[in-house]
N, C-alpha and C positions, 0 to 999 in steps of 0.2 A: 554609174554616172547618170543623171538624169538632166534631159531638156529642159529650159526653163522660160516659158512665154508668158512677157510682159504683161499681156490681159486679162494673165488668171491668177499671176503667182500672189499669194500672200493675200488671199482675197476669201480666202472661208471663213465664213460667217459672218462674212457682209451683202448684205443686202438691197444698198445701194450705193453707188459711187459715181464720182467724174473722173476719166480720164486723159491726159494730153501727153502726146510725145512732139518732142523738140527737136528737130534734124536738123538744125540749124547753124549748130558750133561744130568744127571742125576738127576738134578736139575727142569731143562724147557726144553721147545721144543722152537725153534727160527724158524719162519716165516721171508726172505726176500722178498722182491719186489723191484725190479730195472722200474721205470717208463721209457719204451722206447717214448712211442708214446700216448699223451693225452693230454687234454683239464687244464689250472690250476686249482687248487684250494686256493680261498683265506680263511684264517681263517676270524671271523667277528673281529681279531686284526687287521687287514691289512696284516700280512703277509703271502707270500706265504708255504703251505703245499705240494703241489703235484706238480711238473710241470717234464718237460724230463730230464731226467737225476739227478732229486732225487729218494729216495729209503725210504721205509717203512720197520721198522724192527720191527716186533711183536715175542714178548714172550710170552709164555704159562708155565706161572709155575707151575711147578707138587703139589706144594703142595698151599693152601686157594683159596681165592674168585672172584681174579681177574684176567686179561692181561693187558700186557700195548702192547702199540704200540707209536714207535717215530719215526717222521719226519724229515728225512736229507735232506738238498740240497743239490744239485750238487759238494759242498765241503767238504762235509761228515761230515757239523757241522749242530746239532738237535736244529729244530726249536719249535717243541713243543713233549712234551711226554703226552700219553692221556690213562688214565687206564679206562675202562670197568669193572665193578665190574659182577660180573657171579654168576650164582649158579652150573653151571657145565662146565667140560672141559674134551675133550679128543680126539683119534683118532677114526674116523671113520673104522672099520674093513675091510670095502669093496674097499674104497677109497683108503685109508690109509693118508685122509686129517684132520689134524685138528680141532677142532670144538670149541663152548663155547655157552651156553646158558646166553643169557644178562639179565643182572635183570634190564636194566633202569640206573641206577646210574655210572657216570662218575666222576673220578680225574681228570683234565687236568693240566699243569704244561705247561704254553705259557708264551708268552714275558710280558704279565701284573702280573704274580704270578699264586700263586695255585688257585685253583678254586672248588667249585664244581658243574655239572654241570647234570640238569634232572631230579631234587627230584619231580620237581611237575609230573616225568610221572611215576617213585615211588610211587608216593602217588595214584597217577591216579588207578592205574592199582593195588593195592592193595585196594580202594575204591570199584574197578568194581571186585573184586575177580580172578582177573588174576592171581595174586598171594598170597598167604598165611599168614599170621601172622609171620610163620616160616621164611619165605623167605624174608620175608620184614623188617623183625629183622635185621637178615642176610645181609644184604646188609646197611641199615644203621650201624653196627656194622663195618662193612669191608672197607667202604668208611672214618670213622672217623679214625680207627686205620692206614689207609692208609693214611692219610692225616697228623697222627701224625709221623710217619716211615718217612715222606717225610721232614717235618719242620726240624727233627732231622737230617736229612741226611741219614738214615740206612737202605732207602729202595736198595738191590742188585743188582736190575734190573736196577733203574733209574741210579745206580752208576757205572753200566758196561762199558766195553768199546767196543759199539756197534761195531765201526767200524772192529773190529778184525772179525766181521761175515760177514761183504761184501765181 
């Protein structure tokens, strides 16, 4: 299981950026990132994810198992939305950055459909006892229910209107 802070993650091979967090909803905490200056990133669909002048918009919802994070380009239209299913999330006290411990297991929602994406490092890492019984319930529970929330349309996050947090 690894830590995951907001000010660094997803951020190799950029070389300059802005960033803003939002404590402001009671709901989630919102993560932007404005890619000034860095390298692209293609997804393995062909299309592009990071390049200058797109923006990374993560959410931290206060309440169950996951984040998501979505990818805008340059026109403020989301090329893929990618949830991180967690066993923990919160601010750091010192920092006051962000954080989420990842359990392995991803939703992604790209231009071929929903997906799920990682079980086998799931399975891995609850093999080699990295994780629990508990934890590994957990996260296949949180990935299917997320997966059902998303068919149906009624996940919040994926239905927001990002844009209004740029």
């Amino acid at each position: 299981m690894h830590r995951k802070y907001y000010s660094r993650t997803y951020l190799d091979n950029i070389r300059k950026y802005k960033i803003h967090f939002d404590f402001s909803n009671d709901d989630y905490i919102a993560c932007v990132k404005e890619i000034i200056d860095g390298d692209d990133f293609v997804a393995k669909e062909g299309h592009k994810l990071i390049s200058n002048g797109y923006y990374m918009v993560e959410i931290i919802p206060k309440d169950g198992n996951y984040v998501m994070r979505a990818y805008l380009d340059n026109n403020k239209e989301v090329q893929e939305y990618y949830f991180d299913v967690v066993s923990e999330k919160g601010v750091d006290p010192l920092t006051k950055v962000p954080y989420y411990d990842d359990l392995y297991l991803d939703v992604v929602i790209s231009k071929t459909g929903l997906e799920l994406y990682d079980r086998d490092e799931l399975d891995e890492a609850h093999a080699n006892g990295i994780i629990g019984d508990e934890l590994y319930q957990i996260a296949i529970d949180t990935a299917e229910s997320l997966m059902d929330e998303i068919r149906q349309g009624k996940n919040k996050y994926k239905n927001m209107n990002l844009t209004k947090l740029l």
